[in-house]
C-alpha positions as CSV (number, residue, x, y, z in Angstrom):
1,X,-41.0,-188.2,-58.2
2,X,-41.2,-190.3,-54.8
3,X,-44.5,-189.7,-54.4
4,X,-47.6,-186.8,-55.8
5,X,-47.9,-184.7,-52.4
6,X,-45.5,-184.2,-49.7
7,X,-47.0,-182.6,-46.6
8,X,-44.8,-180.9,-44.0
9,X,-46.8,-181.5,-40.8
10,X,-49.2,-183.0,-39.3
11,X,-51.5,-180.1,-37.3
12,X,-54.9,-179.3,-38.5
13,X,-53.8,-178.1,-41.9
14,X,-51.3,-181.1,-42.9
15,X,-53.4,-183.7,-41.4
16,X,-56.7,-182.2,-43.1
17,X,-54.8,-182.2,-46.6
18,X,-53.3,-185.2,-46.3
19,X,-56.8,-187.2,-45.8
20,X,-58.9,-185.9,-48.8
21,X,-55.6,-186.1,-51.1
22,X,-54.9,-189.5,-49.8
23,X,-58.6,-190.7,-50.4
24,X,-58.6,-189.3,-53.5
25,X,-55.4,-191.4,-55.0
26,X,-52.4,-189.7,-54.4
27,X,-49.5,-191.4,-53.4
28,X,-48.9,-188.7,-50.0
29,X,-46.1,-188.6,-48.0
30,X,-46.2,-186.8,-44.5
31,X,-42.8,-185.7,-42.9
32,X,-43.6,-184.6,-38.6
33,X,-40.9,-183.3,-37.0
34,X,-42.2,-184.9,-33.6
35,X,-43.0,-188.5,-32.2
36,X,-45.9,-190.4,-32.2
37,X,-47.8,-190.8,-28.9
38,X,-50.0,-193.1,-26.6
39,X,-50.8,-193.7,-22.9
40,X,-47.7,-195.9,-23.2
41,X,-45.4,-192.8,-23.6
42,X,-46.7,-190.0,-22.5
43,X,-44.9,-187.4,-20.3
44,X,-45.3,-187.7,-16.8
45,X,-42.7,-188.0,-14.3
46,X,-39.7,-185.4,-14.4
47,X,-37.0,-187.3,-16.5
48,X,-39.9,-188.2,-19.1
49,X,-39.6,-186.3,-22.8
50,X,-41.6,-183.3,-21.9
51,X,-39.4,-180.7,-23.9
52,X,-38.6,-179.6,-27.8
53,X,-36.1,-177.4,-28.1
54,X,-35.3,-175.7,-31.6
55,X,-31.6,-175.9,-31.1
56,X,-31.1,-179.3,-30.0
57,X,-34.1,-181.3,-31.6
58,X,-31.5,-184.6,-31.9
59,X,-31.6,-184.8,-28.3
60,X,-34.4,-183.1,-27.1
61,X,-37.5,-183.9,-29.1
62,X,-40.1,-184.2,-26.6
63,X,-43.9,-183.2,-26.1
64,X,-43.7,-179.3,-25.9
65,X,-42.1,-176.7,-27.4
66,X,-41.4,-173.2,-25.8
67,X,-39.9,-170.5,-28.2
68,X,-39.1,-167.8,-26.2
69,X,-38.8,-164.2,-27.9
70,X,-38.0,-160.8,-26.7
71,X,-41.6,-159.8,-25.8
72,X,-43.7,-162.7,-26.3
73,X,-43.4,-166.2,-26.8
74,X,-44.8,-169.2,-28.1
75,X,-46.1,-172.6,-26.9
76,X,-46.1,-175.4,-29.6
77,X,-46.9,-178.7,-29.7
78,X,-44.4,-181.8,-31.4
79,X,-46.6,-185.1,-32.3
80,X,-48.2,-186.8,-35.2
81,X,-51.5,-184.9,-34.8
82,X,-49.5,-181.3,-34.3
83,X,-51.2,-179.2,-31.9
84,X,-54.3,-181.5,-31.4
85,X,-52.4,-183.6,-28.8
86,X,-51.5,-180.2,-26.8
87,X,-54.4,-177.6,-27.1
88,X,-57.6,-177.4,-25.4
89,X,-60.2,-179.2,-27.6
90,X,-62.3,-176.3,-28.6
91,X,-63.4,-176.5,-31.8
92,X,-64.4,-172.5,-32.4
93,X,-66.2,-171.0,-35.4
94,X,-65.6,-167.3,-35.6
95,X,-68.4,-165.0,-35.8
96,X,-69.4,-164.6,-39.7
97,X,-68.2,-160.5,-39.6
98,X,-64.8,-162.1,-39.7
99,X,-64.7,-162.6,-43.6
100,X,-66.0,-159.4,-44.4
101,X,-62.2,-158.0,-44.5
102,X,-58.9,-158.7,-44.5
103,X,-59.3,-161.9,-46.3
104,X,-58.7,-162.9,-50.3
105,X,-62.5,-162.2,-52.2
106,X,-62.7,-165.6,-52.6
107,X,-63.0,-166.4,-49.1
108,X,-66.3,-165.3,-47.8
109,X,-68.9,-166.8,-45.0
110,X,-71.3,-169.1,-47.2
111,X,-67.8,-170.4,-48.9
112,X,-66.8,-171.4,-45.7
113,X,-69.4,-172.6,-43.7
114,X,-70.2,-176.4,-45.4
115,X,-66.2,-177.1,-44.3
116,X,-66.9,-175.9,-40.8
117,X,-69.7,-178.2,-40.8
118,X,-67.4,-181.1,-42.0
119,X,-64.3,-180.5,-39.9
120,X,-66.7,-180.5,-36.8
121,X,-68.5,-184.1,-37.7
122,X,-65.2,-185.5,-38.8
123,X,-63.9,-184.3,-35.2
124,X,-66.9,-185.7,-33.3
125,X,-67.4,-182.6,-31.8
126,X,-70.1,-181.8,-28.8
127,X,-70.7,-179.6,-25.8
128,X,-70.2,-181.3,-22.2
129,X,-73.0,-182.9,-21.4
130,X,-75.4,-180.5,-18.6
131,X,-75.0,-183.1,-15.9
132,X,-71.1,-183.0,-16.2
133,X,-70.0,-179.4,-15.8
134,X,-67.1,-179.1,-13.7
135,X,-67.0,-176.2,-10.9
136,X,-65.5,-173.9,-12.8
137,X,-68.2,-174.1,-15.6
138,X,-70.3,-173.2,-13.2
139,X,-68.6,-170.3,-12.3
140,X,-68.5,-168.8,-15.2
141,X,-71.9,-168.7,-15.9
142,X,-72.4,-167.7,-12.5
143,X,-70.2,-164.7,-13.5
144,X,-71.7,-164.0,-16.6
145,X,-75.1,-163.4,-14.6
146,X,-73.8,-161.2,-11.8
147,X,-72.1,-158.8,-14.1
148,X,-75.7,-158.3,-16.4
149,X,-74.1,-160.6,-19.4
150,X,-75.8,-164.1,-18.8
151,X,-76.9,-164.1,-22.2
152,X,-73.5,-164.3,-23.3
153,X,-72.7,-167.6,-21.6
154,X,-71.9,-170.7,-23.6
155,X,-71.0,-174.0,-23.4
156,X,-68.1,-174.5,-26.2
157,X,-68.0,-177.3,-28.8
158,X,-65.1,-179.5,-27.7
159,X,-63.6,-182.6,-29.7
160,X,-63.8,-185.0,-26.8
161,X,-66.1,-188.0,-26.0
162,X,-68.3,-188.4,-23.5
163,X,-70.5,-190.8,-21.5
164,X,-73.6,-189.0,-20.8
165,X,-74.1,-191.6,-18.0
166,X,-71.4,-190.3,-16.0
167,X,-71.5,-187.6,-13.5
168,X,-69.8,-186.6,-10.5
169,X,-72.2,-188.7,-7.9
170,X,-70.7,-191.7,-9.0
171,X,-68.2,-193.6,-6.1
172,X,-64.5,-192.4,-7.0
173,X,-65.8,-190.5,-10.0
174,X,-62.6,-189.6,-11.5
175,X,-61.1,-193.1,-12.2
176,X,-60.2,-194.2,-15.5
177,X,-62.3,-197.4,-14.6
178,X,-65.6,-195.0,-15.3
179,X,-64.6,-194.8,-19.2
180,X,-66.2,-196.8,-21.2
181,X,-63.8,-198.1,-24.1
182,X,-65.5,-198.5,-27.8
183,X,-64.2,-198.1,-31.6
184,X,-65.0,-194.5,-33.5
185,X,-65.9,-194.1,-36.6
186,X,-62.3,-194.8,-37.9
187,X,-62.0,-197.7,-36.1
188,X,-59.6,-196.2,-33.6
189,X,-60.1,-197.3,-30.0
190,X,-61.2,-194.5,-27.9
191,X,-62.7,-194.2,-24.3
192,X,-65.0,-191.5,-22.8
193,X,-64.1,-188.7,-20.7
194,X,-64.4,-189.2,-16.9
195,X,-62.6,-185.6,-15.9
196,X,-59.1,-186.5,-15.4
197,X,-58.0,-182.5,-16.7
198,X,-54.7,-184.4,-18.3
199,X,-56.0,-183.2,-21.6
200,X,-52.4,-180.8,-22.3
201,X,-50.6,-184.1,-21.4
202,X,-52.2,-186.7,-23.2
203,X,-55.7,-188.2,-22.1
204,X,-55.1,-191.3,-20.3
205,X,-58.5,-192.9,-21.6
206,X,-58.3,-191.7,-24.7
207,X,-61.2,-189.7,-24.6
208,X,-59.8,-186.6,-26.8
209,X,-60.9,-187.3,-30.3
210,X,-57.1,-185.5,-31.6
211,X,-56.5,-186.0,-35.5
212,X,-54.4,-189.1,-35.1
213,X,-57.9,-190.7,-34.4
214,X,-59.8,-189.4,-37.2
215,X,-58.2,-187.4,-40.1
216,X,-54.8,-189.1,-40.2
217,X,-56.5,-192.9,-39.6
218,X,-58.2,-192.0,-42.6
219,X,-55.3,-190.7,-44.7
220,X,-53.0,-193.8,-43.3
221,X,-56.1,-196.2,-43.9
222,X,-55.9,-194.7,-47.7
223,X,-52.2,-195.2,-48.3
224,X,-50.4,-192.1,-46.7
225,X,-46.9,-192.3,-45.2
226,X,-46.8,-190.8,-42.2
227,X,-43.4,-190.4,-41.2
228,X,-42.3,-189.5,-37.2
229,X,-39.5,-187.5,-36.2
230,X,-38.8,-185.9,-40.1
231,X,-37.3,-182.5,-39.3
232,X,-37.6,-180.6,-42.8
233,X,-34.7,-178.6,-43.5
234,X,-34.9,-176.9,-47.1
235,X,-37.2,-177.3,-50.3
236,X,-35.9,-176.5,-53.9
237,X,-37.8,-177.0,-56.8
238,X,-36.5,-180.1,-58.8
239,X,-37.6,-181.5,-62.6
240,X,-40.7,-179.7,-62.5
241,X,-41.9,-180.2,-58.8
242,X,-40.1,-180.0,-55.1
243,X,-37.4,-181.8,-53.3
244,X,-37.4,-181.5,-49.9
245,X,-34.7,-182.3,-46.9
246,X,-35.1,-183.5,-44.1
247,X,-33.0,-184.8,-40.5
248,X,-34.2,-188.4,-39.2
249,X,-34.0,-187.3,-35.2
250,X,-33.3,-190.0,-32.3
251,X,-30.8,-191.5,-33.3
252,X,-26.7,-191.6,-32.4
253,X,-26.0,-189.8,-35.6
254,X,-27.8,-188.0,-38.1
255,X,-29.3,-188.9,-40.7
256,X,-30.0,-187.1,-43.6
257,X,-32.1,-187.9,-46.8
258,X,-35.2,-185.8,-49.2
259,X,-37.5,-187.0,-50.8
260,X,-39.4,-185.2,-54.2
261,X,-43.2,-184.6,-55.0
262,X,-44.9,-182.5,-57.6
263,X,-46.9,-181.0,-55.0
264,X,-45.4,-179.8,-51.5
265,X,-47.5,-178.5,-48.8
266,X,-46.6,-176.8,-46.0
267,X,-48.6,-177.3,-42.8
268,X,-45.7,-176.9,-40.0
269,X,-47.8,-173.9,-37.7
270,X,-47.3,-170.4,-37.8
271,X,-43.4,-170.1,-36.7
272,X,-41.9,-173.4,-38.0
273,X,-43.9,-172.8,-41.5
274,X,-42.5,-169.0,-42.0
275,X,-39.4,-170.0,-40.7
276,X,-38.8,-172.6,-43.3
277,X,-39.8,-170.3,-46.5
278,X,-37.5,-167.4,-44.6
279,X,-34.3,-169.9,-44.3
280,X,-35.7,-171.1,-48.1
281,X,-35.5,-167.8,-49.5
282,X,-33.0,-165.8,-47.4
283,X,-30.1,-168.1,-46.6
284,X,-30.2,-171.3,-48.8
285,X,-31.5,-168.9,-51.8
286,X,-33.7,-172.0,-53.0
287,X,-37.1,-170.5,-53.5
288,X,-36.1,-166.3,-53.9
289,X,-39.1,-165.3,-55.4
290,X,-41.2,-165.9,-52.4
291,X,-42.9,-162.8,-51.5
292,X,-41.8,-159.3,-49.0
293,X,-44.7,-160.0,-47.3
294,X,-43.4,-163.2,-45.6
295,X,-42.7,-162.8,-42.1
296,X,-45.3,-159.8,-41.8
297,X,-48.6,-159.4,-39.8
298,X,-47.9,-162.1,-37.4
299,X,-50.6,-162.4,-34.7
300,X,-50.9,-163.5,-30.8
301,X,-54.6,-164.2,-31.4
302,X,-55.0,-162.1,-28.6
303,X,-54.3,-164.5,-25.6
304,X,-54.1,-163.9,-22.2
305,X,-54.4,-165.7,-18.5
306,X,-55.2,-164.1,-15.3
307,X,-55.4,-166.4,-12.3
308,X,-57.6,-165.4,-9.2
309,X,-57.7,-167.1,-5.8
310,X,-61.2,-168.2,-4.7
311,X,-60.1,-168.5,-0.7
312,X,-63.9,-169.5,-0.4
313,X,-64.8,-171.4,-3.5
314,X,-63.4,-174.6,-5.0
315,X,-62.7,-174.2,-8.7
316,X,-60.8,-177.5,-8.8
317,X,-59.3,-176.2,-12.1
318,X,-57.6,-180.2,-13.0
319,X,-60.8,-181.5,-12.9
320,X,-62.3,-181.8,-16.6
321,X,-61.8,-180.8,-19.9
322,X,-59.3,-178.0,-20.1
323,X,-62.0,-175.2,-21.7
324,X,-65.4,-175.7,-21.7
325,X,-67.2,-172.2,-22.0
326,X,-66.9,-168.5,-23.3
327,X,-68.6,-165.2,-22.4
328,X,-68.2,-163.8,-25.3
329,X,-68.0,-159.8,-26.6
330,X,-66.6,-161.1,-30.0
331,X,-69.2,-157.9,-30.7
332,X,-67.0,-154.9,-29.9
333,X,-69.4,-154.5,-26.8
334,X,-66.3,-153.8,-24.4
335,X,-63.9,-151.4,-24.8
336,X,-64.5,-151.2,-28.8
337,X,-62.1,-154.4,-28.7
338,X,-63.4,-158.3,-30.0
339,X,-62.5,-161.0,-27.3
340,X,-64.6,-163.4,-25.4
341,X,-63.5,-165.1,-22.1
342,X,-63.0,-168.8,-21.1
343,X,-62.3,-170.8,-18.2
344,X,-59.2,-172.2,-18.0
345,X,-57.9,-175.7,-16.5
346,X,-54.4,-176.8,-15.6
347,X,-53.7,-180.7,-15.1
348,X,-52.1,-181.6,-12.2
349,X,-49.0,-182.9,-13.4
350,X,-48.1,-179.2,-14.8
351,X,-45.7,-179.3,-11.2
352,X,-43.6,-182.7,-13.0
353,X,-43.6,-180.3,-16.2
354,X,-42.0,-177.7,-14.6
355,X,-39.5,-179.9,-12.7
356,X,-38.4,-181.3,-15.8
357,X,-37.2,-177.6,-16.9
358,X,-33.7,-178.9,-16.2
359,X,-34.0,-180.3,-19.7
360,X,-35.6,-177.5,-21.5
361,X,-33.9,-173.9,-23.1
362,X,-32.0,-171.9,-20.5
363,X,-34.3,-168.9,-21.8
364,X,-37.3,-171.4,-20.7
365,X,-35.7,-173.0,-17.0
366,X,-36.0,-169.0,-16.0
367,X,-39.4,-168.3,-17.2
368,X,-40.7,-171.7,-15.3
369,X,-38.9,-170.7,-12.3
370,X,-40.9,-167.5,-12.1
371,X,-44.2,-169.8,-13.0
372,X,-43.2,-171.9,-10.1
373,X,-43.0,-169.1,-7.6
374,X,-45.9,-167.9,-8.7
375,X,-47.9,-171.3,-8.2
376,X,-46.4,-171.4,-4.7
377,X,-47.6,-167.8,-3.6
378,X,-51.2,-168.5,-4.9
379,X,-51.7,-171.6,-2.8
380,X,-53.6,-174.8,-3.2
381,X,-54.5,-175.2,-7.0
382,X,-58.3,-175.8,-5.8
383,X,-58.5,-172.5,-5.1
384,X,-57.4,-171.1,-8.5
385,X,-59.6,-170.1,-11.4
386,X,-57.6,-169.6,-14.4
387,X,-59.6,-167.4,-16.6
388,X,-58.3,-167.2,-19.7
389,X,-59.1,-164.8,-22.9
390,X,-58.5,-164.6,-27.0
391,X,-59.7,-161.8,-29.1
392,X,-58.6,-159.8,-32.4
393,X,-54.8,-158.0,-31.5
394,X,-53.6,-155.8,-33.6
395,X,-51.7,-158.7,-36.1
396,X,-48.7,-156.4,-36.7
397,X,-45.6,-158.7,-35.5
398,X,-43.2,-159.3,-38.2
399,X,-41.1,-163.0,-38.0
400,X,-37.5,-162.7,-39.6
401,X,-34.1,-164.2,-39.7
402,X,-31.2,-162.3,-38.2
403,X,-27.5,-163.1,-37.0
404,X,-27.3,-163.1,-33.0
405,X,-24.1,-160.7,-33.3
406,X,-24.7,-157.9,-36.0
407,X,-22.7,-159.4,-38.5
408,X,-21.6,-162.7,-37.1
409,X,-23.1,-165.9,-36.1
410,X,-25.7,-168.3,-37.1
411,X,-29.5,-166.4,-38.6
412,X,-31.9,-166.9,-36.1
413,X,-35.6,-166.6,-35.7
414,X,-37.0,-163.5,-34.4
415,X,-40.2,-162.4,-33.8
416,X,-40.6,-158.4,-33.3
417,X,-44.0,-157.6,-31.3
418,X,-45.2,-154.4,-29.9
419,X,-47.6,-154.7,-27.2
420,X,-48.7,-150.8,-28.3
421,X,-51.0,-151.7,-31.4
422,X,-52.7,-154.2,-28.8
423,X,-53.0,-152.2,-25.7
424,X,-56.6,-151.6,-25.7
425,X,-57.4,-155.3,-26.0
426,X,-55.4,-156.7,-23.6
427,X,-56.1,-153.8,-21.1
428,X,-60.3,-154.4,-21.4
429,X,-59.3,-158.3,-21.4
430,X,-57.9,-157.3,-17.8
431,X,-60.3,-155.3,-17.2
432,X,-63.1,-158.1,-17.7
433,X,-61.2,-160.6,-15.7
434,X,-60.7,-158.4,-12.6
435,X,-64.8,-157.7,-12.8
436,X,-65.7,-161.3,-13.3
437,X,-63.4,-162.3,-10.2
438,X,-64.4,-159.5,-8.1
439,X,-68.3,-160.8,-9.0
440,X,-67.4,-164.2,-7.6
441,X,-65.6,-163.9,-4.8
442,X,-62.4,-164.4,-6.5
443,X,-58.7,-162.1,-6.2
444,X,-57.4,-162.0,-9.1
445,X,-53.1,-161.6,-9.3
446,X,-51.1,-160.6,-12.5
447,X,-48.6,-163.0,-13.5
448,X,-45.1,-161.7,-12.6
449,X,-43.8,-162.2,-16.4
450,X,-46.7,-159.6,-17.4
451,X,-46.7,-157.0,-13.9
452,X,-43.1,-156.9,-14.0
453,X,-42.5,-157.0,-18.3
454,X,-45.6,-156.8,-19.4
455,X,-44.6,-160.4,-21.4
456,X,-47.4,-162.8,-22.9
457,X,-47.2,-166.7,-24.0
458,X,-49.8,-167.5,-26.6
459,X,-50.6,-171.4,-27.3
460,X,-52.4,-170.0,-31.2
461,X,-49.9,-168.1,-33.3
462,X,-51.5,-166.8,-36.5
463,X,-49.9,-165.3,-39.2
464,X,-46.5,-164.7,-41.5
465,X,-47.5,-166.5,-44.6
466,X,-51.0,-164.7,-45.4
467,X,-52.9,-164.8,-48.0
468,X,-53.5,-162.1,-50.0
469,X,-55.0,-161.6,-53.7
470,X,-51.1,-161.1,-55.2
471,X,-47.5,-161.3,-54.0
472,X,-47.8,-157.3,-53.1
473,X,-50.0,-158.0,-50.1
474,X,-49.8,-161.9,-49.6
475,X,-47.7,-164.8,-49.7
476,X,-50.3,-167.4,-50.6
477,X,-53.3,-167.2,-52.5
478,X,-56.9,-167.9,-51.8
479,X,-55.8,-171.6,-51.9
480,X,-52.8,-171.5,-50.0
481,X,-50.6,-171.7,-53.1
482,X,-47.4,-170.0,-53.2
483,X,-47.2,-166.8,-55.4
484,X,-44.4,-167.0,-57.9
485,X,-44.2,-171.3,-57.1
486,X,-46.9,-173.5,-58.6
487,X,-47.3,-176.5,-57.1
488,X,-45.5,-174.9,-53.1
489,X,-48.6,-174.3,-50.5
490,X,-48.9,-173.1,-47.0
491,X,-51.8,-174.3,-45.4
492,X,-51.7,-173.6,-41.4
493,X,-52.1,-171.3,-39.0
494,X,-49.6,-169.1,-40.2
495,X,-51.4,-168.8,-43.8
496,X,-54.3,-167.3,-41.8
497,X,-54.2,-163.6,-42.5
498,X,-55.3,-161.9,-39.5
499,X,-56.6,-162.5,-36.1
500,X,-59.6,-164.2,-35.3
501,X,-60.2,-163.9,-31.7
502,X,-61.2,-167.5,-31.1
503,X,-59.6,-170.4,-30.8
504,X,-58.2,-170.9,-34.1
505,X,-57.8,-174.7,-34.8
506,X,-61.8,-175.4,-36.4
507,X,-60.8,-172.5,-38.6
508,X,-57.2,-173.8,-40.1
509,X,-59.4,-177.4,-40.6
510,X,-61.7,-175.4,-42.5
511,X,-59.6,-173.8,-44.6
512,X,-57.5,-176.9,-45.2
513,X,-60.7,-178.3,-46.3
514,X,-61.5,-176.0,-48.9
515,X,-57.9,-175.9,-50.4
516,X,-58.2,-179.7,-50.4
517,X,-61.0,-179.4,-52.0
518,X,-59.8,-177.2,-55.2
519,X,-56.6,-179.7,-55.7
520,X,-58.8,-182.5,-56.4
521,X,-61.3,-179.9,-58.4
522,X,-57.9,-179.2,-60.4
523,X,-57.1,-182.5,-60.6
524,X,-60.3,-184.0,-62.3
């Protein structure tokens, strides 16, 4: 064998697993499908490598992925660190009533609260500071108040640094010169946060503690082999363990090559992940025991965005981390459905995003265009409060492969999802958002995409490779280990097995934890 663990991905499942297996001994090989990136490289102008697309990732292999379905799509994130250098830093624990169904027995609150605890020191995670709350912070809670629900205000536990010295008084405030630089506990360089809202582009001081800093310094630091720009294409079992192919992208030609572990794990998100095992056991017939189940109970995570205009407040929304509160009715208090609001910022170079859409997936150049339009119409961007939402949908999309023509053509991805299961959710979500606006002054306008097709975008697909307590009602077990494949896991969002109505990221840490945990347990 090339090596003991091969880990497909480098999110907060692959990156998580390849740390503790690394630190115990193994010899751990990491294959990311995207680049690694800095301040040096990150997008910003136009013709800059903002976009992934699935059918061309020789040529385009950029910062952001948009898979585009037939009622919903999905955002995605392409870097060593997975989607820790795209999402929004909030590091959520779910309330403990999510165990108590729907998961394997095994999986219960007091089993998984001591690897909560560890993902969130291991992240450096903390609230921002009181004397740093952007405007919109302060709008929340001063929505929360004037609708009766103050008490269910909260700052959020982000993974990002700050300077507690640092406020909005200072002289040019938001200036990279205001972070102060110093070495983490990895000995990664960081700097603090001084507001610059670039934090879905790449923080330009480095303030976002993302797992390239932290959990994959540590694996790297203990051997690992963290290999950029690895596509994975198949895995087969081979002399008693996994080989696994891959395509070397960004070069002129391609270039193919595998490599063989006894241990493969796969950590490639929710889509990528159940894509792989679908093409593994549907078309290249290398792994056909894999379960019925894959593909099934695939979940938005209840997402959803409704911007208001404030024609008499500032909200400043690219000011400051991205998320930095809730209100939250995670308690069924609303419309019998779980959820809890945030506020939502948008960095100010989203315009050179969309302007690079010339480079992106037809599909996606017509969905940015409508975005576009829609900026436009709701005039300066200091005037807009995004407030955003995730609770508990009904988890009942199904992800499968099928030809484009009936009977002819290449299998392609598809993801079928009803809005009917989730209805009630979404429509209390809107509900909440039009009453929190209306309480503060603000207008809030539907998104053309959802008024006119009633289409959503979620950034935290759960789902398609759950666990389950056998191969009749899971994929994975309790551990994330393949049923019917000793030695195969799936440990990522998409072994998750049902909505959690919070930012999911702390949760798929956690998880990775404890399935890192067993290995070496196994091991000894």
């Amino acid at each position: 064998m090339d090596c003991d663990t091969i880990i497909i991905g480098s999110g907060f499942g692959g990156a998580v697993t390849a740390c503790r297996l690394a630190e115990r001994g193994d010899r751990v090989i990491v294959l990311e499908r995207g680049r690694r990136w800095d301040k040096k490289n990150y997008p910003r102008e136009p013709d800059d490598a903002w976009w992934w697309r699935h059918d061309a990732p020789e040529t385009a292999n950029g910062w952001l992925e948009l898979r585009l379905f037939r009622h919903i799509g999905v955002a995605q994130g392409a870097a060593v660190g997975g989607g820790s250098l795209i999402y929004a830093n909030v590091s959520a624990i779910p309330p403990q009533h999510t165990f108590a169904a729907g998961w394997p027995p095994e999986i219960t609150w007091p089993e998984m609260a001591p690897h909560y605890h560890t993902v969130g020191k291991v992240l450096n995670v903390q609230t921002v500071p009181d004397g740093q709350w952007p405007l919109r912070t302060q709008l929340m809670k001063d929505a929360a108040q004037k609708i009766g629900a103050g008490d269910r205000f909260r700052k959020l536990e982000v993974a990002v640094s700050f300077n507690p010295k640092w406020n909005y008084q200072l002289k040019d405030a938001i200036d990279p010169k205001h972070s102060e630089r110093f070495d983490n506990a990895y000995g990664i360089k960081q700097g603090t946060c001084v507001h610059l809202g670039n934090c879905y582009v790449g923080c330009d001081v480095d303030a976002r503690n993302t797992l390239d800093r932290n959990y994959l310094a540590l694996a790297e630091g203990k051997g690992a082999d963290i290999r950029p720009l690895h596509l994975v294409r198949a895995i087969e079992p081979s002399e008693g363990g996994y080989r696994v192919h891959y395509q070397v992208l960004g070069g002129d030609e391609a270039h193919l090559g595998s490599a063989s572990a006894r241990r493969v794990v796969v950590a490639a998100g929710s889509l990528n992940s159940t894509e792989l095992l679908l093409r593994c056991r549907d078309d290249l017939k290398t792994l056909p025991q894999i379960s019925d189940v894959l593909g099934q109970r695939w979940s938005s995570n209840g997402d959803f965005l409704t911007p208001a205009k404030y024609p008499e407040r500032r909200v400043n929304p690219s000011q400051g981390p991205t998320i930095t509160s809730a209100i939250d009715f995670l308690d069924r208090s609303e419309g019998q459905s779980s959820f809890w609001i945030q506020d939502g910022g948008a960095p100010d170079l989203i315009g050179n995003l969309i302007r690079a859409s010339e480079k992106a997936h037809p599909e996606v150049r017509v969905l940015l265009e409508s975005v576009r339009r829609a900026l436009a119409a709701h005039g300066p961007l200091e005037h807009v409060m995004p407030w955003f939402a995730q609770g508990v949908d009904a988890g009942d999309g199904r992800l499968r492969l099928r030809r484009r023509w009936w009977l002819f053509g290449p299998k392609e991805l598809t993801l079928d999802w009803d809005l009917r299961g989730s209805r009630r959710l979404f429509d209390t979500i809107i509900a909440m958002h039009r009453r929190l606006a209306a309480a503060t002054g603000g207008d809030p306008v539907m998104l053309p995409m959802w008024s006119l097709d009633k289409y959503l975008i979620t950034p935290h697909p759960l789902g398609g490779c759950d666990m389950g307590r056998t191969a009749q009602d899971g994929v994975v077990n309790h551990q994330g280990e393949v049923f019917g494949y000793p030695g195969l896991f799936v440990i990522d969002g998409a072994s998750i097995p049902k909505p959690l109505g919070v930012n999911p990221s702390r949760t798929i840490a956690a998880v990775a934890e404890r399935a890192a945990q067993l290995m070496s347990a196994a091991a000894r």
